[in-house]
Structures are given as C-alpha cells and as structure tokens.
C-alpha positions as CSV (number, residue, x, y, z in Angstrom):
1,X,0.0,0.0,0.0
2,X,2.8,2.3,0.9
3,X,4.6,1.6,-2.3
4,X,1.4,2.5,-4.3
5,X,1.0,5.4,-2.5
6,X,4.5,6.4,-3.2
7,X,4.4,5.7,-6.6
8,X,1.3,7.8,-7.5
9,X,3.0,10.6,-5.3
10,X,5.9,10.7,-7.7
11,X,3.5,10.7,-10.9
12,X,1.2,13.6,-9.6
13,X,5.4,15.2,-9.1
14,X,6.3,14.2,-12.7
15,X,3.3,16.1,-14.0
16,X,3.0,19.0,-12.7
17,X,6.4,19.9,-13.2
18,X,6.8,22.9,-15.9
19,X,9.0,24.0,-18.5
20,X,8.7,27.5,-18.5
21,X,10.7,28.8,-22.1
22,X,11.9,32.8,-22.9
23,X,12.7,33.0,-26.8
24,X,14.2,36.6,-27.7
25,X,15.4,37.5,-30.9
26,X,16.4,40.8,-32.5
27,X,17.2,41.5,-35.9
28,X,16.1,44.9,-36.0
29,X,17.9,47.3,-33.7
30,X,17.2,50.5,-32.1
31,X,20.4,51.2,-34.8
32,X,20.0,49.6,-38.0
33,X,23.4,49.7,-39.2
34,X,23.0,46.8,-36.9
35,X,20.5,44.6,-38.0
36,X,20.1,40.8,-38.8
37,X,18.2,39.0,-41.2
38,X,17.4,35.6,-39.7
39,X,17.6,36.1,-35.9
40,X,13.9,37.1,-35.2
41,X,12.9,34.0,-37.2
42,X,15.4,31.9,-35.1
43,X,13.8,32.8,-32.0
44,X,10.2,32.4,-33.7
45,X,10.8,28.5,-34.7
46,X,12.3,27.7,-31.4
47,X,8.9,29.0,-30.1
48,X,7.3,26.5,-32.3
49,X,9.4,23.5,-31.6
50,X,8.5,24.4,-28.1
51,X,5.2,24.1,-28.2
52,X,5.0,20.7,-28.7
53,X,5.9,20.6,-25.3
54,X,5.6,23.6,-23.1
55,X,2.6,26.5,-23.3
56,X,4.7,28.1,-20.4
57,X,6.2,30.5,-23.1
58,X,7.4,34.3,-23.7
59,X,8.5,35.3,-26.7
60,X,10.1,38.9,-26.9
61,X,11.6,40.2,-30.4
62,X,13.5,43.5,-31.7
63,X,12.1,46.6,-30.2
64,X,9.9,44.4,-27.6
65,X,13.0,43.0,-26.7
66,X,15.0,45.8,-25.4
67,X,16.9,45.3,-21.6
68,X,14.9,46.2,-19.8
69,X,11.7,43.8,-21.0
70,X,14.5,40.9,-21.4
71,X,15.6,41.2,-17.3
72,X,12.2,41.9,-16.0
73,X,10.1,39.0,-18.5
74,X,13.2,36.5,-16.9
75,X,12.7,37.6,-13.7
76,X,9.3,37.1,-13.3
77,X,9.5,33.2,-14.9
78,X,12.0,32.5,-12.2
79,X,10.4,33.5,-9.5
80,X,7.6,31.8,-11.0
81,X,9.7,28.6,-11.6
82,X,9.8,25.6,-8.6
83,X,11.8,22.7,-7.7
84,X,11.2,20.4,-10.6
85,X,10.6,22.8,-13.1
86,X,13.2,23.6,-16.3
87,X,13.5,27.5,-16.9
88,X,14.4,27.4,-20.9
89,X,16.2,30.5,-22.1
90,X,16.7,30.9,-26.0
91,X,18.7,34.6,-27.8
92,X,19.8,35.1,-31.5
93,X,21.1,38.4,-32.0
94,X,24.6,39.8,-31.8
95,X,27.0,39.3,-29.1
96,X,30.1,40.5,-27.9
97,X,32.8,39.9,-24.9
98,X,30.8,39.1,-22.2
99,X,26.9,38.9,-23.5
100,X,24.3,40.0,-25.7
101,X,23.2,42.7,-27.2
102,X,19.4,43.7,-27.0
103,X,17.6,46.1,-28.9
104,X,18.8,48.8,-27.1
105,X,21.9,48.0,-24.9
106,X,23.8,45.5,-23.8
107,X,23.0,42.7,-21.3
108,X,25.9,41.1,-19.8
109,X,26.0,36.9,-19.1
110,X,26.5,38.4,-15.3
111,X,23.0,39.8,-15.5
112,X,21.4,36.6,-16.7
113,X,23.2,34.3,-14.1
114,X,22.7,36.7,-11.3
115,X,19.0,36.2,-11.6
116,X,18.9,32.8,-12.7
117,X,20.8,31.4,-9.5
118,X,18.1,32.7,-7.8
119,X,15.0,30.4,-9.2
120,X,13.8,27.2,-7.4
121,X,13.9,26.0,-10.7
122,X,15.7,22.5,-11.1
123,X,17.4,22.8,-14.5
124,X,18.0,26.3,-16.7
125,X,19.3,26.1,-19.4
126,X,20.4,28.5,-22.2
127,X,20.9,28.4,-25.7
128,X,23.2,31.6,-27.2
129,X,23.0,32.0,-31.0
130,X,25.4,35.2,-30.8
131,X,29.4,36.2,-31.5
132,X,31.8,35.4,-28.9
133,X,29.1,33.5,-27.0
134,X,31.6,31.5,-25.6
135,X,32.9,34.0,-23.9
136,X,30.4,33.0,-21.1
137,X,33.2,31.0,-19.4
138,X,35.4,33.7,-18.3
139,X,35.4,37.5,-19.4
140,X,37.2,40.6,-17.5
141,X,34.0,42.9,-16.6
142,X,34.4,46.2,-14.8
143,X,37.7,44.8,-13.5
144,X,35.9,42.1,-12.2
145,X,36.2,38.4,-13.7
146,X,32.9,36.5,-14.7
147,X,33.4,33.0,-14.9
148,X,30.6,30.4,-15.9
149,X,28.1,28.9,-13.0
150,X,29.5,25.9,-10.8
151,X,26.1,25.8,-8.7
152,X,22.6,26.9,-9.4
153,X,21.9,24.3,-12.0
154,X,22.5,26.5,-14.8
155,X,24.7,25.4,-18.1
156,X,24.6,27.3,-21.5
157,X,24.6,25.9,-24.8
158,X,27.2,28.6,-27.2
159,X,27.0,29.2,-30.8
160,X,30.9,30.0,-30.8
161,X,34.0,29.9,-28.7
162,X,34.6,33.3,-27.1
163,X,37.0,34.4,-30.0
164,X,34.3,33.5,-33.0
165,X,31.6,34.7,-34.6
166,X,28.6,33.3,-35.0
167,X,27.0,33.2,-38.3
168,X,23.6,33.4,-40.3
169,X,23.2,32.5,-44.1
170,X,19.8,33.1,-46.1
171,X,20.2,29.8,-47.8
172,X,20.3,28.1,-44.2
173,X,17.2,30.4,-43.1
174,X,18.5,30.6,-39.9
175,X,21.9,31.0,-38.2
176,X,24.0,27.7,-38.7
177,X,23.6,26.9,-34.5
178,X,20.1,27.8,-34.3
179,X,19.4,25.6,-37.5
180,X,21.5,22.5,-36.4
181,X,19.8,22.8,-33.1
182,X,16.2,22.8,-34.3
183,X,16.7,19.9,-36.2
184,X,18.2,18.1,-32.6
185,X,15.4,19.3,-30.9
186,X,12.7,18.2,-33.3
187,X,14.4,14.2,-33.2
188,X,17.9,13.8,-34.8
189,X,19.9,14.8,-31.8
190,X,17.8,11.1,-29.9
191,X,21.0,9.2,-29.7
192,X,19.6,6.1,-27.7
193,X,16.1,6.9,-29.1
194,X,14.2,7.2,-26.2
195,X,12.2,9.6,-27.3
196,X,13.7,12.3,-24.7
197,X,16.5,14.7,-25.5
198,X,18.9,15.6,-23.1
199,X,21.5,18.4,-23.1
200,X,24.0,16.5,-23.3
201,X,22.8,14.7,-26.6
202,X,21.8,17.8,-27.9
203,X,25.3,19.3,-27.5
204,X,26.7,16.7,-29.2
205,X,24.7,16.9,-32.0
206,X,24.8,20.2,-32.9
207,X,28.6,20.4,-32.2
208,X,28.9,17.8,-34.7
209,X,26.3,19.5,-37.7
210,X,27.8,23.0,-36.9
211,X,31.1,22.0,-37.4
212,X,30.6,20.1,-40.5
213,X,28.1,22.9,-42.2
214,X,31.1,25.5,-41.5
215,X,34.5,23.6,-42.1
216,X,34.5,24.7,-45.6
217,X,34.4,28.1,-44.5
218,X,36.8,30.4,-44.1
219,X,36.4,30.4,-40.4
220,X,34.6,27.6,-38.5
221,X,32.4,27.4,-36.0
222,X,32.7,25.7,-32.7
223,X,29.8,25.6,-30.0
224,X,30.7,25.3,-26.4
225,X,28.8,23.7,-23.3
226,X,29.8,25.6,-20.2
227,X,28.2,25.1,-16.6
228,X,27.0,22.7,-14.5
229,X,28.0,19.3,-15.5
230,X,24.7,17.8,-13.6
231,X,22.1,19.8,-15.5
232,X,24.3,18.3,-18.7
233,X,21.9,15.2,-18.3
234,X,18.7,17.3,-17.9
235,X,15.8,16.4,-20.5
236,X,15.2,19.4,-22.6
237,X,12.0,17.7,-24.3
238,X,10.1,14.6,-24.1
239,X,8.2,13.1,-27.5
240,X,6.7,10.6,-25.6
C-alpha cells in the first residue's frame, strides 16, 4: 500500500512539473546599421518546436526586446519557476565579450546568471545564437572576472567559442547553431532513441552538424557547453 502510494506521489510530481521557455530575438535594432536577417525568425521557430511541449512560453523580439523587457520578462518566470521545473532561455542576436546585445543596450551573461541562480527552478538552461558566446566561461567585466556557474543548476549551450563569430546565411534560413539545433530538438539529436533529449545529446549533435556545415568556411564554428556538469543530463524535451 505504501509503495502504491508512493508511486502515485511521484507521478502527480512528474506532472505537474513545468517548463517555462523565454525566446528573444532581434534582428532589428534601435540602430540599424545593426541589423540581422534571420535572428527574429530563429527565435520564432524555437517558439514553435517548443510548443510541442511547453505552453509556459514568452517570446520577446526586436524593439519588444530591449533590456529592460528581457531582465524583468526572466525575472518574473523565475520566481515563477519551482523545484522540478526547467526554466528554458533561447537569444539570437549579436553578441560581444561578455553577453548579448538587446535592442537597445547590452546585457551582460553576469545579468542573466545573477537572476537565474536565484530560481527554485531544477534545470536552466540557455541556448546563445550570438558572437563570442563562448565567452560566457570567463570575461574581465568592470575589472571584475565572470566566470561560468558551478552551482545553481545552470549550463549554456554557445553558438561560438569566445573568439568567433557566429554566423547566419539566407540559404540556411537561420543561423548555422540555431538551424542544427532545431533539427536536434525536433528528433535527430535522440541518440539512444528514447524519445527524450537531453542536453548532453543535444550538445553533441549540434557540435557535430555545426562544425561540419562551417569547415568549408573560411572560419569555422565551434559551440561550447559551459556550466554545471549535472544539469548536462537534464531532459530538454520529451516526445513521448
């Protein structure tokens, strides 16, 4: 009897957890001699790969998607978030040394963590289509050194190493990380085909399509995973 109780305990658990998702993407900036082509329609088909699973979503692009919107729209979906929930952040826009640029400033990876590490949430985890995303791992900020999470169960998924750019191609559609990670997310990236995709066998996935869509190029592309190695294992969605 215990057991039985126990186990419908857990189920009632599994299913009320939450993925709560924030897409953002800017291709037209407060400057135009900065705009994108693809990046607003990145963020827009992450959106609908994501809700196949989640209708826990915010979707914020170019001039809705200035700094300020960005830190208070996060905010309030981690406070929301609870133990057992998955906090899903997705950019595509441009990036430099040490984060993102929205439509109207920029947002350091400092800002994102800081609030973040502060969510119940169980997993959170980010997906950067941006240049020098990788510089997430360590970046002198206001003489102050950032370095990548070790606690708060957050890991980010990079485009680029910190010294790269990330790039976009209208033949693609998208940019070359976004467009190898849609096509993970929507089956391909299933190694042991289980149905579920975890982090970890997205990562490798997309590693491998980026890098063989850009070696040809004249400078290759190489997507990092920086953070906490637990959250590596985390299922990002579930096709059962």
């Amino acid at each position: 009897m215990m057991t039985m109780f126990l186990m419908a305990f857990l189920m009632v658990i599994s299913i009320d957890a939450r993925t709560f998702v924030m897409c953002v993407g800017v291709s037209n900036y407060q400057n135009s001699n900065n705009n994108l082509s693809q990046t607003t329609k990145d963020a827009k088909q992450f959106k609908a790969v994501m809700e196949n699973h989640t209708k826990d979503i915010t979707i914020l692009t170019s001039k809705y998607a200035n700094k300020d919107n960005i830190l208070e729209k996060l905010r309030a979906i981690s406070n929301r978030a609870q133990k057992g929930d998955k906090i899903i952040l997705f950019f595509s826009g441009h990036g430099y040394p040490g984060g993102i640029v929205a439509y109207d400033k920029t947002l350091t990876y400092q800002d994102v963590n800081d609030i973040l590490s502060r969510s119940a949430a169980s997993a959170k985890i980010c997906f950067v289509d941006a240049c020098h995303a990788g510089s997430v791992s360590g970046v002198r900020d206001n003489s102050r050194a950032y370095k990548a999470p070790t606690s708060g169960n957050i890991i980010y998924m990079m485009s680029s190493r910190a010294d790269e750019y990330s790039m976009e191609h209208p033949w693609v559609g998208h940019g070359f990380f976004t467009q190898a990670l849609l096509k993970g997310l929507r089956g391909k990236a299933d190694a042991n085909k289980d149905k579920k995709i975890t982090v970890k066998e997205l990562f490798n996935y997309v590693y491998n399509d980026v890098q063989h869509t850009t070696a040809n190029m004249e400078e290759s592309q190489h997507p990092q995973l920086i953070g906490v190695r637990a959250v590596a294992d985390a299922v990002v969605v579930d096709w059962n």
